[in-house]
DRENPA-3360 file (N, C-alpha, C; in nm, 2 decimals, always signed):
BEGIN
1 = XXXXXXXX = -6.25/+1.50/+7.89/-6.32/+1.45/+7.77/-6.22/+1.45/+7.66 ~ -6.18/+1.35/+7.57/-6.05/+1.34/+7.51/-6.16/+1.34/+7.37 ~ -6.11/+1.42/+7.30/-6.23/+1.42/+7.15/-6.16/+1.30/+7.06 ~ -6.24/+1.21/+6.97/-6.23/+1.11/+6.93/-6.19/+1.15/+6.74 ~ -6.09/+1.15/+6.68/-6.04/+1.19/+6.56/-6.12/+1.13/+6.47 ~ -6.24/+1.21/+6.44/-6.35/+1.18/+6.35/-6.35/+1.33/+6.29 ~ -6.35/+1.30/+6.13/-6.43/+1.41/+6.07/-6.52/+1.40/+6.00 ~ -6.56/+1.54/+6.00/-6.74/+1.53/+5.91/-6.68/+1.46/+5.80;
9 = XXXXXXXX = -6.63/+1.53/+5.77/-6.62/+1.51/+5.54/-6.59/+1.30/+5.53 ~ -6.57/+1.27/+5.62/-6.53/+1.15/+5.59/-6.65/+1.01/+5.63 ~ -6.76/+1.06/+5.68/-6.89/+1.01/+5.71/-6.95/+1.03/+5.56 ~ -6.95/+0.93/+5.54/-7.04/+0.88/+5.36/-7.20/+0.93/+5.37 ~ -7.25/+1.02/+5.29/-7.36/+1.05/+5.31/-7.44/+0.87/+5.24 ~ -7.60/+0.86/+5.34/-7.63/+0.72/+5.33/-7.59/+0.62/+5.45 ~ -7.46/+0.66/+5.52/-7.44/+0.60/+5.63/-7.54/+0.59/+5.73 ~ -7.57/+0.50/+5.82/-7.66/+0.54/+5.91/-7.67/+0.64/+6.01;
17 = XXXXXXXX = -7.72/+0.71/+5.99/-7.74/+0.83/+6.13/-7.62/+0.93/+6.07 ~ -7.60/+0.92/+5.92/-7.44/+1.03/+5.88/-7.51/+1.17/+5.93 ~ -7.65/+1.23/+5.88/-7.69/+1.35/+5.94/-7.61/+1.37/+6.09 ~ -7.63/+1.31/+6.21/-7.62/+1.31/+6.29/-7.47/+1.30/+6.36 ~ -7.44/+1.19/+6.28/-7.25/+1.21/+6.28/-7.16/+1.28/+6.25 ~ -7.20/+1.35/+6.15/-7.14/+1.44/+6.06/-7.17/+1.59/+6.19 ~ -7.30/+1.59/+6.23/-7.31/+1.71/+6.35/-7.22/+1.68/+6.41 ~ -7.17/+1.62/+6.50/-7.08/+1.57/+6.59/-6.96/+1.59/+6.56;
25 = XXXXXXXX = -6.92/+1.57/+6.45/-6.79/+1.58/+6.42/-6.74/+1.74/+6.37 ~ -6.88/+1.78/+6.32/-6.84/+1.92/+6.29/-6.82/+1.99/+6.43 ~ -6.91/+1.99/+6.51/-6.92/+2.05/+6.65/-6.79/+2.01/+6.71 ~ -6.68/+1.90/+6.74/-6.55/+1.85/+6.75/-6.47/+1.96/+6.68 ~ -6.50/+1.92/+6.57/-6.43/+1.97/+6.49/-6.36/+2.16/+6.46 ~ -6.51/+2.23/+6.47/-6.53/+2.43/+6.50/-6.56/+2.45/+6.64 ~ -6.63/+2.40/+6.76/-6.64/+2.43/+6.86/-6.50/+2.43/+6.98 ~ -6.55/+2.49/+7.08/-6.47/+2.49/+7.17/-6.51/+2.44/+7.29;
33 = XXXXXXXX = -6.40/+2.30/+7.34/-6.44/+2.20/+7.45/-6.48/+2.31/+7.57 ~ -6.58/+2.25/+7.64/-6.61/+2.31/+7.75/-6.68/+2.45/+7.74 ~ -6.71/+2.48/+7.62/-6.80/+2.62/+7.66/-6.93/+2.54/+7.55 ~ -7.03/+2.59/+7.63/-7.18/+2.54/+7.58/-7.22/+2.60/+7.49 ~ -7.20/+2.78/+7.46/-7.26/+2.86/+7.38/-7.17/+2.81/+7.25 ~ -7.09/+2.78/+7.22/-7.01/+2.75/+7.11/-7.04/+2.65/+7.09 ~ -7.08/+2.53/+7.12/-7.12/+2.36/+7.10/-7.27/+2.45/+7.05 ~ -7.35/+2.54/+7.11/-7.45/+2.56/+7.05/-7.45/+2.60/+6.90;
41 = XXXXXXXX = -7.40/+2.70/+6.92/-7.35/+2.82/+6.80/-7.35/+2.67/+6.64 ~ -7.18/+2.62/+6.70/-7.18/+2.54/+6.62/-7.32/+2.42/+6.56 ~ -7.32/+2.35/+6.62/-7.50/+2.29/+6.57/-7.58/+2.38/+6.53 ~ -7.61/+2.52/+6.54/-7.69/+2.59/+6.47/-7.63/+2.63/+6.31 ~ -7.49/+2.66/+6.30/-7.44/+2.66/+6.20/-7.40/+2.52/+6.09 ~ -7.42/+2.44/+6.16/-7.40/+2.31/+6.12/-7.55/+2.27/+6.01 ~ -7.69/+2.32/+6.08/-7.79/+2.28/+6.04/-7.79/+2.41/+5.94 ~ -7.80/+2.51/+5.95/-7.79/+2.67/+5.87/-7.70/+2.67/+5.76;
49 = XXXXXXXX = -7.60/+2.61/+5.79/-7.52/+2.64/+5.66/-7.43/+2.50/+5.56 ~ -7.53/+2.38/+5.64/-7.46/+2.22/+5.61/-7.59/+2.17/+5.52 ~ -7.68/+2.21/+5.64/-7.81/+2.09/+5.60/-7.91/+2.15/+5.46 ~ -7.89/+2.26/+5.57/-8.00/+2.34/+5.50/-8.04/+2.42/+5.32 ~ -7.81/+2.45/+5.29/-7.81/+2.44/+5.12/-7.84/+2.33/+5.03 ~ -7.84/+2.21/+5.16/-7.84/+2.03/+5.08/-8.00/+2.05/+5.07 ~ -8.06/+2.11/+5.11/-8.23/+2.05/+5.16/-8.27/+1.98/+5.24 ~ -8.17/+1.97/+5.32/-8.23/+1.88/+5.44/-8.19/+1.99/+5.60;
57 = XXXXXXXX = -8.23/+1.95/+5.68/-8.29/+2.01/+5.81/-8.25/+1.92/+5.97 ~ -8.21/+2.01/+6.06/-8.21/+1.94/+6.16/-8.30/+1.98/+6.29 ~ -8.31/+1.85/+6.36/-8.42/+1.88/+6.48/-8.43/+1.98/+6.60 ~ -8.37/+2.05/+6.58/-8.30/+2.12/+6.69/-8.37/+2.28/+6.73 ~ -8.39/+2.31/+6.82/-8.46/+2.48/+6.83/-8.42/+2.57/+6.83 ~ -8.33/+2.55/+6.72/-8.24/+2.73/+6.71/-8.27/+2.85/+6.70 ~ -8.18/+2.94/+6.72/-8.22/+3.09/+6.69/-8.35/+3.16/+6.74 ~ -8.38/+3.15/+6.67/-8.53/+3.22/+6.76/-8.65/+3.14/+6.87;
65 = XXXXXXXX = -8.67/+2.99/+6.83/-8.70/+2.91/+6.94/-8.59/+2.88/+7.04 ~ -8.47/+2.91/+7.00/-8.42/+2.88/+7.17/-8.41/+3.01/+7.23 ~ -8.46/+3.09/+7.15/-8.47/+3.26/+7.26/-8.61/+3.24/+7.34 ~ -8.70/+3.15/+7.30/-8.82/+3.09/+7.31/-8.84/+3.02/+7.45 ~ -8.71/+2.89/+7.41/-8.69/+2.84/+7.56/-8.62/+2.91/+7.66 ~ -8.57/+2.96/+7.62/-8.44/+3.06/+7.72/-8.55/+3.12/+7.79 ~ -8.67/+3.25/+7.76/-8.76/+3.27/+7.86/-8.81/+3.20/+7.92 ~ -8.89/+3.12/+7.87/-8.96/+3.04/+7.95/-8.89/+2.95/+8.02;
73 = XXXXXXXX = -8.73/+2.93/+8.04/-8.67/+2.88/+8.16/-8.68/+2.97/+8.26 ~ -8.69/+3.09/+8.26/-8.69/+3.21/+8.34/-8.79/+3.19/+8.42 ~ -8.89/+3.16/+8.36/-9.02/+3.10/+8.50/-9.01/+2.99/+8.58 ~ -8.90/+2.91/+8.57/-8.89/+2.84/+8.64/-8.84/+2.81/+8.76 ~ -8.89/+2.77/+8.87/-8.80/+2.75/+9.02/-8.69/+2.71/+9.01 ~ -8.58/+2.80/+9.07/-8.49/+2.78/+9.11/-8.39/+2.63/+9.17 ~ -8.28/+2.58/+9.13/-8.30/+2.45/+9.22/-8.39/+2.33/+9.18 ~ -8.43/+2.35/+9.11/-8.57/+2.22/+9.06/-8.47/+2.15/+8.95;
81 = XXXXXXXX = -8.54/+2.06/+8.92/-8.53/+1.98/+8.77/-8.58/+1.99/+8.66 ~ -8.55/+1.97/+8.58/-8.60/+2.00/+8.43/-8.57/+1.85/+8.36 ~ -8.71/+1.82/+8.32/-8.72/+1.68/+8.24/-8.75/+1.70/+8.09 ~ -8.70/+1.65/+8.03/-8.70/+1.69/+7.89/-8.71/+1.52/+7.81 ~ -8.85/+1.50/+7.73/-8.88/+1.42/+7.66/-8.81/+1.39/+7.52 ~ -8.72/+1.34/+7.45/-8.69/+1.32/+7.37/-8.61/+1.43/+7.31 ~ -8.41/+1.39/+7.35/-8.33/+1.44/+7.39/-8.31/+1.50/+7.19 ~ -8.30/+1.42/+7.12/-8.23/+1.40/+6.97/-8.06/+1.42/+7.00;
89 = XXXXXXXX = -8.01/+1.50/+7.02/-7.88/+1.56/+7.01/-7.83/+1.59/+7.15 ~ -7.92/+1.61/+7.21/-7.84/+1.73/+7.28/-7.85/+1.92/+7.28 ~ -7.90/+1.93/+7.24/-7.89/+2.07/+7.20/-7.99/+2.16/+7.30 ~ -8.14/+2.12/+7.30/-8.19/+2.17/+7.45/-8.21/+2.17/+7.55 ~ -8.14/+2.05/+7.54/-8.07/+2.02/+7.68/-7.95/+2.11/+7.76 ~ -7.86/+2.14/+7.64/-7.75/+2.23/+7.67/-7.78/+2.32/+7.69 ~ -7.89/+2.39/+7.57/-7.93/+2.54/+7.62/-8.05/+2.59/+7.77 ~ -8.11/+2.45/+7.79/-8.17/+2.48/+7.90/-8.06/+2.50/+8.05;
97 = XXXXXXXX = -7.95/+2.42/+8.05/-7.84/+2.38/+8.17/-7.83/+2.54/+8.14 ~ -7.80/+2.59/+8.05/-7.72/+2.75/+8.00/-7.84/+2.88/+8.07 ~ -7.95/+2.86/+8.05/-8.07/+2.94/+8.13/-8.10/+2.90/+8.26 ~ -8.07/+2.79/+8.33/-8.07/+2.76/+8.50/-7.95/+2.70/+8.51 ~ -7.86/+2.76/+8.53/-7.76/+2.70/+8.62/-7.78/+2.65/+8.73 ~ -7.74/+2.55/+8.77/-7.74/+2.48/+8.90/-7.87/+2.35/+8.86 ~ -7.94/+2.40/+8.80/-8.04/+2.29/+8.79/-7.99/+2.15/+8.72 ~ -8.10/+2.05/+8.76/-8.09/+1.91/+8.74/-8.16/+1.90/+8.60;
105 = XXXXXXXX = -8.05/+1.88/+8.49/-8.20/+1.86/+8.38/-8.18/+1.67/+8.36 ~ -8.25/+1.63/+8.34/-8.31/+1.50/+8.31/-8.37/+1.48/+8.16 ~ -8.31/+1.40/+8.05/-8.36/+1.38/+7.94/-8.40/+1.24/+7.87 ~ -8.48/+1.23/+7.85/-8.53/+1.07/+7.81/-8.51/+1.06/+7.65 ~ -8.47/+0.96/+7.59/-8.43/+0.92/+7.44/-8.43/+0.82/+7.43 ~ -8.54/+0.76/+7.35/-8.55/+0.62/+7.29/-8.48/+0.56/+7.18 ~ -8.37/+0.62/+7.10/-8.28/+0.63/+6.99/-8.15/+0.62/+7.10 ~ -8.12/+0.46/+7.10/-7.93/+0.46/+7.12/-7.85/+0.53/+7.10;
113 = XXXXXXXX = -7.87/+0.53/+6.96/-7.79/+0.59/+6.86/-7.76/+0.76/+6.91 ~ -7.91/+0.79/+6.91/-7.88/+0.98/+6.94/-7.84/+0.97/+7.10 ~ -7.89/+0.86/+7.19/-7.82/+0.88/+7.33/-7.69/+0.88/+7.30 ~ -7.61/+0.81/+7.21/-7.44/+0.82/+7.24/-7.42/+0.98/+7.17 ~ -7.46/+1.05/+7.06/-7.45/+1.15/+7.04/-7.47/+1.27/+7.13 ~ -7.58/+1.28/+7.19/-7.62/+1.37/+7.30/-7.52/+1.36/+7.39 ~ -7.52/+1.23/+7.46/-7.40/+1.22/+7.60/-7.31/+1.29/+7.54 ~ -7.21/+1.27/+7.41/-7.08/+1.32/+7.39/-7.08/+1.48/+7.34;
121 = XXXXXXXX = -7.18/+1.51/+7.31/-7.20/+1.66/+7.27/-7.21/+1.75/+7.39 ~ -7.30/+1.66/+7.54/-7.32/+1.75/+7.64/-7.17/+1.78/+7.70 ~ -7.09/+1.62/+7.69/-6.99/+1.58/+7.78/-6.88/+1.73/+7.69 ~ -6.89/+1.71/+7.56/-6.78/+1.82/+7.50/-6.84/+1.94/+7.56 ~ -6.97/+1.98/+7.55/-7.01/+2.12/+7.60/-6.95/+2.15/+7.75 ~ -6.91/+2.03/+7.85/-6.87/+2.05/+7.97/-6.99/+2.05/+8.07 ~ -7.11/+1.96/+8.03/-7.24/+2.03/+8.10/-7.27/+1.89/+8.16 ~ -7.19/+1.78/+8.14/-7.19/+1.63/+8.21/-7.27/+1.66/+8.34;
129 = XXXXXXXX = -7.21/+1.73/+8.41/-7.25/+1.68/+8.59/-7.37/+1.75/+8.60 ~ -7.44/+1.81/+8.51/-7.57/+1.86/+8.52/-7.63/+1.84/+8.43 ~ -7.65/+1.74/+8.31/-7.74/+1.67/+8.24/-7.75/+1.53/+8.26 ~ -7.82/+1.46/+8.25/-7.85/+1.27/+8.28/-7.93/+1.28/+8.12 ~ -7.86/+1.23/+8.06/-7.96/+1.15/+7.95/-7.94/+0.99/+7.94 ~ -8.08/+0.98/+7.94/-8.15/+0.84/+7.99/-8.16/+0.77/+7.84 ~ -8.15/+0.65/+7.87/-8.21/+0.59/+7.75/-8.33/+0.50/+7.73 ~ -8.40/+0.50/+7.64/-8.59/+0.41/+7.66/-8.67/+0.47/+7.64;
137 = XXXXXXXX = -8.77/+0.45/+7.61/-8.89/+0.51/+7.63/-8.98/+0.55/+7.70 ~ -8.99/+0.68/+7.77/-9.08/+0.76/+7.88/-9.16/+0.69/+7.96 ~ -9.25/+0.59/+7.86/-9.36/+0.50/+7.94/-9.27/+0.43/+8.03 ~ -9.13/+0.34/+7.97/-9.05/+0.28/+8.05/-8.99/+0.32/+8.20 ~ -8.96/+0.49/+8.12/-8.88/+0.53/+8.18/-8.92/+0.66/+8.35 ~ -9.03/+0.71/+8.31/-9.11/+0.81/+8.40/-9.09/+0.71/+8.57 ~ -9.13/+0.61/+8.59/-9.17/+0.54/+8.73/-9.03/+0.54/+8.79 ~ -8.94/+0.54/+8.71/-8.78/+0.48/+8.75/-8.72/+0.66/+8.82;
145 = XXXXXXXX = -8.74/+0.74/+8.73/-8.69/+0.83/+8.83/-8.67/+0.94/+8.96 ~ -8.80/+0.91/+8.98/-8.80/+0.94/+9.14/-8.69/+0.89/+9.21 ~ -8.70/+0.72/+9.20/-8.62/+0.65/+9.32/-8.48/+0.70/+9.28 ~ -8.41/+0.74/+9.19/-8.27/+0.75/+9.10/-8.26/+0.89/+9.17 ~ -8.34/+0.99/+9.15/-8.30/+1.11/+9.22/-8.38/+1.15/+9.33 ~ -8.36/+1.03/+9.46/-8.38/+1.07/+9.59/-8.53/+1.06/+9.64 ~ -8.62/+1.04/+9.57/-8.76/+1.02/+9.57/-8.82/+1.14/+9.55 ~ -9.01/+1.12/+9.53/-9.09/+1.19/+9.46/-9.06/+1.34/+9.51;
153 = XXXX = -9.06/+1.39/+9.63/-9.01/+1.47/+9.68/-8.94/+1.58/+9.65 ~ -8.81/+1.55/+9.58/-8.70/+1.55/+9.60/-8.69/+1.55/+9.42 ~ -8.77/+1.53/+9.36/-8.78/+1.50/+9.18/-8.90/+1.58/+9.16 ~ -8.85/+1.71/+9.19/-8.97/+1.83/+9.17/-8.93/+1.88/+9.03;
% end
């Protein structure tokens, strides 16, 4: 994954999706390729100490809801899939791959825009070969992937 020489500060606030860009670039920018806890870290610090002095907020389930999800991965079967409705970023996506290793997580996002962000955030986190983010909308998207991962069976 070759990081693309973008920085926050230079994303014009008002740009389209700059909230979102500016994540991206900060996470490039403080994180470290290939470890997922630090692509985390960073986006929690990004929304904590960027968004949050400005008044504004990001979508994401930090801190104490992702200790939230982190259990409740713990109940889950081993080896299975994990489908996740409306990806935004990336971010619980990563921390779910980070609570089941080995598992297939699957994420649907109807926002282009946040699919190219999510892909490159998972792809920096290093979690590519075990996240699929999809692009469309669920109603579009639900029938299509059984056949994509091996049939109904098989897409537990």
């Amino acid at each position: 994954f070759q990081v693309p020489n973008i920085k926050a500060s230079s994303i014009a606030p008002g740009t389209p999706y700059s909230k979102e860009l500016r994540l991206l670039a900060h996470v490039f920018e403080t994180a470290e390729a290939g470890n997922p806890v630090s692509v985390c870290d960073a986006i929690e610090h990004f929304g904590e100490e960027v968004l949050n002095p400005a008044g504004q907020w990001l979508k994401v389930a930090g801190r104490h809801k992702a200790t939230v999800l982190k259990k409740s991965m713990e109940h889950c079967p081993k080896g299975g899939s994990i489908l996740e409705i409306g990806c935004y970023c990336g971010y619980s996506a990563i921390r779910m791959a980070l609570a089941l290793p080995g598992a297939r997580i699957v994420t649907l996002e109807v926002d282009p825009a946040h699919v190219v962000i999510a892909r490159n955030m998972i792809a920096f986190a290093g979690l590519a070969h075990m996240i699929d983010v999809w692009t469309g909308h669920s109603k579009d998207l639900l029938t299509r992937l059984p056949d994509r991962y091996g049939g109904a069976e098989k897409f537990k």
